[in-house]
C-alpha positions in Angstrom: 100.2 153.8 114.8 98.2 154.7 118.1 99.4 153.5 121.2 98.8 149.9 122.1 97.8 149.2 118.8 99.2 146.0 117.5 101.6 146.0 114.8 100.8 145.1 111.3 102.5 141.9 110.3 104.6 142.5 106.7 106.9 140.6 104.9 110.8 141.5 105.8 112.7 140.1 103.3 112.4 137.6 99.9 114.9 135.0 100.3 116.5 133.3 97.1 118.8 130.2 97.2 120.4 128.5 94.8 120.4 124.9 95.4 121.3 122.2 92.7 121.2 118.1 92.9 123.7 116.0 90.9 121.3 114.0 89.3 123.2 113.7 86.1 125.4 111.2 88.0 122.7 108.4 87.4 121.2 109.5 84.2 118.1 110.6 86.7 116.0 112.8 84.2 117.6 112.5 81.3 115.7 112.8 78.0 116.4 113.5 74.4 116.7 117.4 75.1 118.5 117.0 78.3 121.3 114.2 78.4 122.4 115.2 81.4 120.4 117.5 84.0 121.3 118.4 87.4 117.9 118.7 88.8 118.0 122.6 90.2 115.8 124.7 92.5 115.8 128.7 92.4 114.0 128.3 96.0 112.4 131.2 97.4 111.6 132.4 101.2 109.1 135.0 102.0 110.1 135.9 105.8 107.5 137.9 107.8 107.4 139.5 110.8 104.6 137.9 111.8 104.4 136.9 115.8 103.3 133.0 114.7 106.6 133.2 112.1 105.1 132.2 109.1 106.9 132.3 105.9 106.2 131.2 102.3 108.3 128.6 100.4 108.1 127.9 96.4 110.8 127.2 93.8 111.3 127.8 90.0 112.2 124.8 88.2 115.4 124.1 86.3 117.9 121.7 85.2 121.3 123.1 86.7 123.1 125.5 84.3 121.0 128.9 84.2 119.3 128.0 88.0 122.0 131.3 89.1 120.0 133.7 86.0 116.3 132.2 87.6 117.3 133.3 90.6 118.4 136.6 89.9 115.2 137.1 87.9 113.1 136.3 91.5 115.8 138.6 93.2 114.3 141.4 90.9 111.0 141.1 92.1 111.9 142.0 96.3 111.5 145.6 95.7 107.8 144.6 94.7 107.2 142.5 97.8 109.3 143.3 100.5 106.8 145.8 103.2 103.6 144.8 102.0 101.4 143.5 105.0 100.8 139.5 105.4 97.2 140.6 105.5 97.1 142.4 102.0 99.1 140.1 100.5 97.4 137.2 101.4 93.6 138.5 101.3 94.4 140.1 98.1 96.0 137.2 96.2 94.6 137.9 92.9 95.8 142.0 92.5 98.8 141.0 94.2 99.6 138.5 91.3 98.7 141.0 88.5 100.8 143.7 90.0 104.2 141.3 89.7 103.4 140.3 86.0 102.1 143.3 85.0 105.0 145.6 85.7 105.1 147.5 82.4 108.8 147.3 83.1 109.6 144.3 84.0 106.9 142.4 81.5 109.6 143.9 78.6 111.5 140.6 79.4 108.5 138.8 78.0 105.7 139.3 78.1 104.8 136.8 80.5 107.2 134.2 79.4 110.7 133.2 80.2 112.7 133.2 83.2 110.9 136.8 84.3 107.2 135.0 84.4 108.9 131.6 85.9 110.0 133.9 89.1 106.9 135.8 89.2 105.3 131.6 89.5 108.1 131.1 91.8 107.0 134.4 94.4 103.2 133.8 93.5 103.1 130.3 94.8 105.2 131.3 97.9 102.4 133.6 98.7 100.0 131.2 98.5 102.1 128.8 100.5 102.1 131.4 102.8 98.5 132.3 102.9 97.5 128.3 103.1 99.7 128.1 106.1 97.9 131.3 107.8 94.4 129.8 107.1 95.8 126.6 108.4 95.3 124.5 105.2 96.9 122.4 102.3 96.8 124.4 99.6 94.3 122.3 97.5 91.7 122.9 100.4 92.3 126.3 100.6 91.2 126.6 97.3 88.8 124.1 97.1 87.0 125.7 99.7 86.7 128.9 98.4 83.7 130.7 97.0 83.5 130.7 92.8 83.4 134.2 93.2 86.5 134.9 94.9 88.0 132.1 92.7 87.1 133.6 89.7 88.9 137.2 91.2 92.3 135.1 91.3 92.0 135.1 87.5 93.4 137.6 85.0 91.1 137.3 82.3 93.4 139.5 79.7 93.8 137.8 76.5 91.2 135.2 77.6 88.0 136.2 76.4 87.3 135.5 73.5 87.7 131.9 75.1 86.7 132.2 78.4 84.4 135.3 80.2 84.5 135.8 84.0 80.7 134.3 83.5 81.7 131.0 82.1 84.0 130.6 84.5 81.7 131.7 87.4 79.5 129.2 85.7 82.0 126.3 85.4 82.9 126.8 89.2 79.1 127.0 90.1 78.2 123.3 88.1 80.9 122.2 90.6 80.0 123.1 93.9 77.1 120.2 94.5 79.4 117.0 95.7 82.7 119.1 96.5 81.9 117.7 100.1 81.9 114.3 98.9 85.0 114.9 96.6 86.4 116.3 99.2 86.0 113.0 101.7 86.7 111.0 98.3 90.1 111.9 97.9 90.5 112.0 101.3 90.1 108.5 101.2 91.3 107.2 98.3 94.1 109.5 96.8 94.2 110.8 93.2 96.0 108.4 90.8 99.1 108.7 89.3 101.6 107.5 86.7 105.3 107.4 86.5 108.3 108.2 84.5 110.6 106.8 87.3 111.2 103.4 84.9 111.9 105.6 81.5 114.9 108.0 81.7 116.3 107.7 78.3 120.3 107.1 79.9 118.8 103.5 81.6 119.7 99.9 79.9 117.0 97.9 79.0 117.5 95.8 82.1 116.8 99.0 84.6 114.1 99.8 82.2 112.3 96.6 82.4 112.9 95.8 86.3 111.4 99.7 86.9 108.7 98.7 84.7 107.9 96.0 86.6 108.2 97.5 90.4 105.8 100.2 89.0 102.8 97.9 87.9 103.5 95.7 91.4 103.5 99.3 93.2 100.1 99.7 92.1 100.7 102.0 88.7 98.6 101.3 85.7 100.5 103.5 83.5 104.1 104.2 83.2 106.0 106.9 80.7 109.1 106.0 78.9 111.4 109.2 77.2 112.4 108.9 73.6 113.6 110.9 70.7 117.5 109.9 70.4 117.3 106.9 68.3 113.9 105.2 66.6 115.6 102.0 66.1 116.1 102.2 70.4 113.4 103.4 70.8 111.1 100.6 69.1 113.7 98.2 71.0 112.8 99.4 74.6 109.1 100.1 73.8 109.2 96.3 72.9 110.8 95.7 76.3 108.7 98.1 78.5 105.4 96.4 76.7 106.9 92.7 77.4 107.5 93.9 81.0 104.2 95.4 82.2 101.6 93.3 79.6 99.1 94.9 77.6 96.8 96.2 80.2 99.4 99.0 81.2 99.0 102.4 78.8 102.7 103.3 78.2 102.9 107.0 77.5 105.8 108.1 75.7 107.6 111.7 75.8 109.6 113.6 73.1 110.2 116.4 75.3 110.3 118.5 71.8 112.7 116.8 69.8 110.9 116.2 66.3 109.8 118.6 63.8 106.3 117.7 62.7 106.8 115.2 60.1 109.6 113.1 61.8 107.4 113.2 64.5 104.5 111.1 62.7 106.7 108.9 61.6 108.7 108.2 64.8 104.8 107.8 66.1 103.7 105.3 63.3 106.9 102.9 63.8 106.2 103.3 67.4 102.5 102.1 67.0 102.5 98.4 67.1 103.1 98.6 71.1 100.4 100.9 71.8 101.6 104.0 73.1 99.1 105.9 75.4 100.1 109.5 74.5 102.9 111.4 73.0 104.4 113.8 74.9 105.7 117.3 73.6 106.4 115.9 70.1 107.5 119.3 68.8 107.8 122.6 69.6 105.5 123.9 72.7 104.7 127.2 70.3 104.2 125.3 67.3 99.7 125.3 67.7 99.1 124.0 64.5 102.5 121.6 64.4 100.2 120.1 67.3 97.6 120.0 65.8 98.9 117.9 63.0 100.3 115.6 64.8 97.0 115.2 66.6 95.4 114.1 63.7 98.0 112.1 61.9 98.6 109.4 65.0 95.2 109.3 66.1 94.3 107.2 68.1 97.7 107.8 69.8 96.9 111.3 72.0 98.9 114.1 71.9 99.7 115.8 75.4 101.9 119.3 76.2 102.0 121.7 78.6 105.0 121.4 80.7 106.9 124.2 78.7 103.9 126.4 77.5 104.8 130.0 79.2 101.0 131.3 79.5 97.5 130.8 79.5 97.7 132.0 76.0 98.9 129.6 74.2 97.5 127.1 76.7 94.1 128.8 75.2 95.0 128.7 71.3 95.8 124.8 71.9 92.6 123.9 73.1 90.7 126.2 70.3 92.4 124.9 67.4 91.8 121.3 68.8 95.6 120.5 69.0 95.6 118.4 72.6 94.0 115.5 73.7 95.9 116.6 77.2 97.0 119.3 78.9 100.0 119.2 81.8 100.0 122.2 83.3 103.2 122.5 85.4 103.1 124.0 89.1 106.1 126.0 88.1 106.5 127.1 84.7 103.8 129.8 84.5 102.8 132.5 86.5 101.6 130.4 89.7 98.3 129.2 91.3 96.4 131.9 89.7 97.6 131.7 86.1 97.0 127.6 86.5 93.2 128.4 87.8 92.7 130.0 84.6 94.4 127.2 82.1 92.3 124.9 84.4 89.2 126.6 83.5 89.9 126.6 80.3 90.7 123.0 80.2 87.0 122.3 81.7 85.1 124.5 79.2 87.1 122.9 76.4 87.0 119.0 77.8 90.4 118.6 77.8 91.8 116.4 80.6 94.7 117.4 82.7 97.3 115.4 83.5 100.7 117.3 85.2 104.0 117.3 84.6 105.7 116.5 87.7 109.4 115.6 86.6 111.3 118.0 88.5 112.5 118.6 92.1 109.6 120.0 94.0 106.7 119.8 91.0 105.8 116.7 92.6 104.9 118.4 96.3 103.3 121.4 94.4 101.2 120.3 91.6 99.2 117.7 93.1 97.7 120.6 94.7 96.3 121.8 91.5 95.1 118.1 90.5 93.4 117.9 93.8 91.4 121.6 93.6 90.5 121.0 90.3 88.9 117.3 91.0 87.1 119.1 94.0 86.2 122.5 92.7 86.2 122.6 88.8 86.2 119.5 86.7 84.6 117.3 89.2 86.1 114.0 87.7 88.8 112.0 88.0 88.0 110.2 84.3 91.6 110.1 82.4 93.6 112.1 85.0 96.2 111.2 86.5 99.4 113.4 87.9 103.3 112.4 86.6 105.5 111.0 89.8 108.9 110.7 89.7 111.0 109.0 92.5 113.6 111.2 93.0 114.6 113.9 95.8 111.3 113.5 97.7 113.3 113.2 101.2 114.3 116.8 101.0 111.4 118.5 101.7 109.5 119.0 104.9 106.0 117.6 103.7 107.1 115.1 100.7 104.5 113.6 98.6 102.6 110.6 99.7 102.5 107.4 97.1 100.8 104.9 97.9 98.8 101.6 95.5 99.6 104.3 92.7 97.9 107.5 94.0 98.6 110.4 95.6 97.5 110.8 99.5 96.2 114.0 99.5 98.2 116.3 101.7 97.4 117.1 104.7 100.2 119.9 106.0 99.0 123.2 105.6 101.1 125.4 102.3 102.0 124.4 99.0 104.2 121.3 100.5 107.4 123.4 98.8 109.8 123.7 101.7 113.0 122.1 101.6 114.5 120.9 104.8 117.2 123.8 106.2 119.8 120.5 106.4 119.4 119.7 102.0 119.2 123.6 101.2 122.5 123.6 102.9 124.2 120.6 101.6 122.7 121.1 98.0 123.9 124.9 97.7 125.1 125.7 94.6 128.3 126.7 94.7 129.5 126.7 97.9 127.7 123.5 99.4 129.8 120.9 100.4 128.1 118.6 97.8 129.5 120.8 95.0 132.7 121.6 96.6 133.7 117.9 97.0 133.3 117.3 93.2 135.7 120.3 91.9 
C-alpha cells in the first residue's frame, strides 16, 4: 500500500452463535414430525473493518437439538471468508457464492445438501445482508433494481440446463422489466399478502384452534394452514372446526410436513376432502419426485405444495419437470442463499409454478419476504396465487421485524436482509449458557 492510500475494507472475523427459543413450552411449531421444537438459530456475524462498521447478519434454521452441528458446519467456512475485501465480496456476489459451495472438499459432505449447504445459505445471505446495507437498500430492492444481466451472473446454472439456459433466464428477467416501477410503488403501497399457520400447531385444543382461526380472518387473512398427520380421525375433527370457524370463503391449507408414504397420503387427502382443503403441504418425502407426483394427480383438485425441505435447485428443477407441484415454497434458509433461490425462482416462472414460502421458523419470516417481493418486482410480475407463510412468533427479537398488517406484508424498508437479532435476545436466548437455558436445568 502507497502512502496515504486508504485502506481496503475486509471482513475480520465470521461470528457464529448459538441461540435457541423454548418454544416447545407452548406447543409453538409443533407438527406431526416435530412434537416438540425449540425454535433454533445458528446466527451468523460477518464483522468488517469497514470505517461506517457494517456487518452482515443471517441464520440457518433449526429446531433446537443439532443447532450446535449447524453451527460448526458455518464455523468451517471462516477460513473461506475471513480477509477478503467488503468490495470483492459484495461486487462479486455471484463467484463468491460458487466458491463456498463448490469447495471440492467441503461439497464431499453433500453435494450441496445437508447441514454443509444450509451454512453456506446461512454465510451467503449474510453477505448479501451485508452488501444491501452498503448500497443502502432492503434487500428485495437491491435486487429488484438490478440489471437481468448481472442477475442472471448470481446464478449457477450447473445441473440446470437442460431446464433453464442463461438465455431463458435473461429472457424471463427481460419480459419483467416494463412495470417494475409500478410494482415497485404497488407493493410499496399495498404489501404482498400473506397466510398463516399461527391458528394450526398440531399440540393446540380445538378451542385455541378455532379462536386463532377466527382472530386470523378478522386480522385481515383469507387463508389460514392447519398441521396434520398424527391422527385422521383428529384431523377430520379439527378441519371440521377450523371450516366452522372461518366459513367457506377461507382456503384452509393443510401440512403433513412429510409424514405419509404415498398411498396413506391419498387417503388421509380423500377423508379430508369434504372441507375443502386448499393445498397439501409436504405429504411425503421431499426426494420422493414421482411420490409427488402421484399424489398430485390422485387429490386433484386439492394442490400439492413442497419446498421447505428440498436441499437444491435440483430437485426443485426435476419437480417442476415431471409436473409433481402445483406450488413451490422456497425457504430463505434451507438452500444455498439468495443466489440458489434466484435460480429456483426462475425456474418456477419458466415452469408457471406459483411460489408461496415457507416462513415457519425464527427469522424465515424477516428473510424470505425478501425473495417474495424481488420476484413480484423483477421475475414473475404477479401476485395471482402467492402469498408468503407468517407465523406469530419471536418477531420482537430482531432489529427490523416483519411488518403485518390487513393480512400482508409491508414491504421492508431497512436496508439488509432484515436478519439481525437484537444484541439483548442473542444474549438471553444463548444456548447453553444464556440465562434462559440455565434457569431451566
Amino acid at each position: 500500500m502507497t502512502s496515504g492510500s486508504p485502506a481496503v475494507a475486509r471482513i475480520t472475523s465470521l461470528e457464529v452463535l448459538d441461540v435457541r427459543f423454548p418454544t416447545s413450552v407452548g406447543l409453538d411449531g409443533s407438527d406431526a414430525m416435530n412434537p416438540e421444537p425449540d425454535y433454533s438459530a445458528a446466527y451468523v456475524v460477518l464483522h468488517t473493518d469497514a470505517d461506517d462498521g457494517l456487518e452482515g447478519h443471517a441464520l440457518a434454521f433449526t429446531t433446537g437439538r443439532g443447532n450446535d452441528v449447524q453451527a460448526c458446519a458455518i464455523e468451517a467456512l471462516a477460513p473461506f471468508v475471513v480477509g477478503l475485501a467488503v468490495d470483492e465480496v459484495c461486487d462479486g456476489l455471484g463467484p463468491f457464492s460458487r466458491t463456498l459451495a463448490h469447495d471440492p472438499q467441503l461439497r464431499w459432505l453433500g453435494p450441496e445438501k445437508g447441514a454443509m449447504h444450509m451454512a453456506v445459505g446461512a454465510v451467503v445471505n449474510a453477505a448479501w445482508d451485508l452488501a444491501a446495507k452498503r448500497a443502502d437498500k432492503p434487500v428485495w430492492r437491491f435486487l429488484a433494481e438490478m440489471p437481468p444481466e448481472e442477475l442472471v451472473d448470481q446464478i449457477d446454472f450447473r445441473w440446470l440446463s437442460d431446464a433453464l439456459t442463461p438465455q431463458e433466464a435473461l429472457d424471463i428477467l427481460r419480459a419483467a422489466e416494463p412495470g417494475r416501477s409500478e410494482r415497485i410503488s404497488l407493493l410499496r403501497e399495498r404489501g404482498y399478502p400473506a397466510y398463516t399457520t399461527t391458528p394450526g400447531w398440531l399440540g393446540y385444543s380445538d378451542e385455541k384452534l378455532a379462536r386463532l382461526a377466527r382472530e386470523a380472518v378478522a386480522d385481515g387473512f383469507t387463508q389460514i394452514k392447519l398441521k396434520v398427520g398424527a391422527s385422521v380421525e383428529d384431523d377430520v375433527r379439527r378441519m371440521r372446526v377450523a371450516r366452522e370457524a372461518v366459513g367457506d370463503g377461507i382456503r384452509i391449507a393443510v401440512d403433513a410436513n412429510q409424514r405419509w408414504d404415498v398411498a396413506p397420503a391419498i387417503d388421509w387427502m380423500r377423508q379430508l376432502a369434504p372441507y375443502a382443503p386448499y393445498w397439501i403441504e409436504e405429504p411425503t418425502s421431499p426426494d420422493d419426485i414421482l411420490g409427488h407426483a402421484a399424489v398430485r394427480r390422485a387429490v386433484t383438485p386439492v394442490k400439492v405444495a413442497t419446498g421447505e425441505h428440498i436441499a437444491n435447485r435440483v430437485v426443485f428443477k426435476q419437480l417442476f419437470q415431471a409436473g409433481a407441484v402445483d406450488i413451490a415454497q422456497i425457504d430463505a434458509a434451507r438452500v444455498g442463499g439468495v443466489n440458489e433461490n434466484i435460480a429456483i425462482l426462475l425456474l418456477a416462472a419458466k415452469f408457471g409454478v406459483p411460489v408461496c414460502p415457507h416462513a415457519g421458523g425464527v427469522g424465515l419470516c424477516e428473510m424470505v419476504q425478501h425473495l417474495s417481493m424481488f420476484d413480484y418486482v423483477a421475475v414473475s410480475g404477479t401476485l395471482d396465487d402467492r402469498v408468503i407463510e407468517y407465523v406469530d412468533h419471536l418477531h420482537e427479537h430482531f432489529v427490523d421485524p416483519v411488518r403485518i398488517s390487513d393480512g400482508r406484508y409491508r414491504a421492508p424498508t431497512a436496508p439488509g436482509l432484515s436478519a439481525q437479532i437484537k444484541p439483548a435476545s442473542l444474549k438471553e436466548y444463548g444456548y447453553p449458557d444464556g440465562p434462559v437455558w440455565t434457569a431451566r436445568v
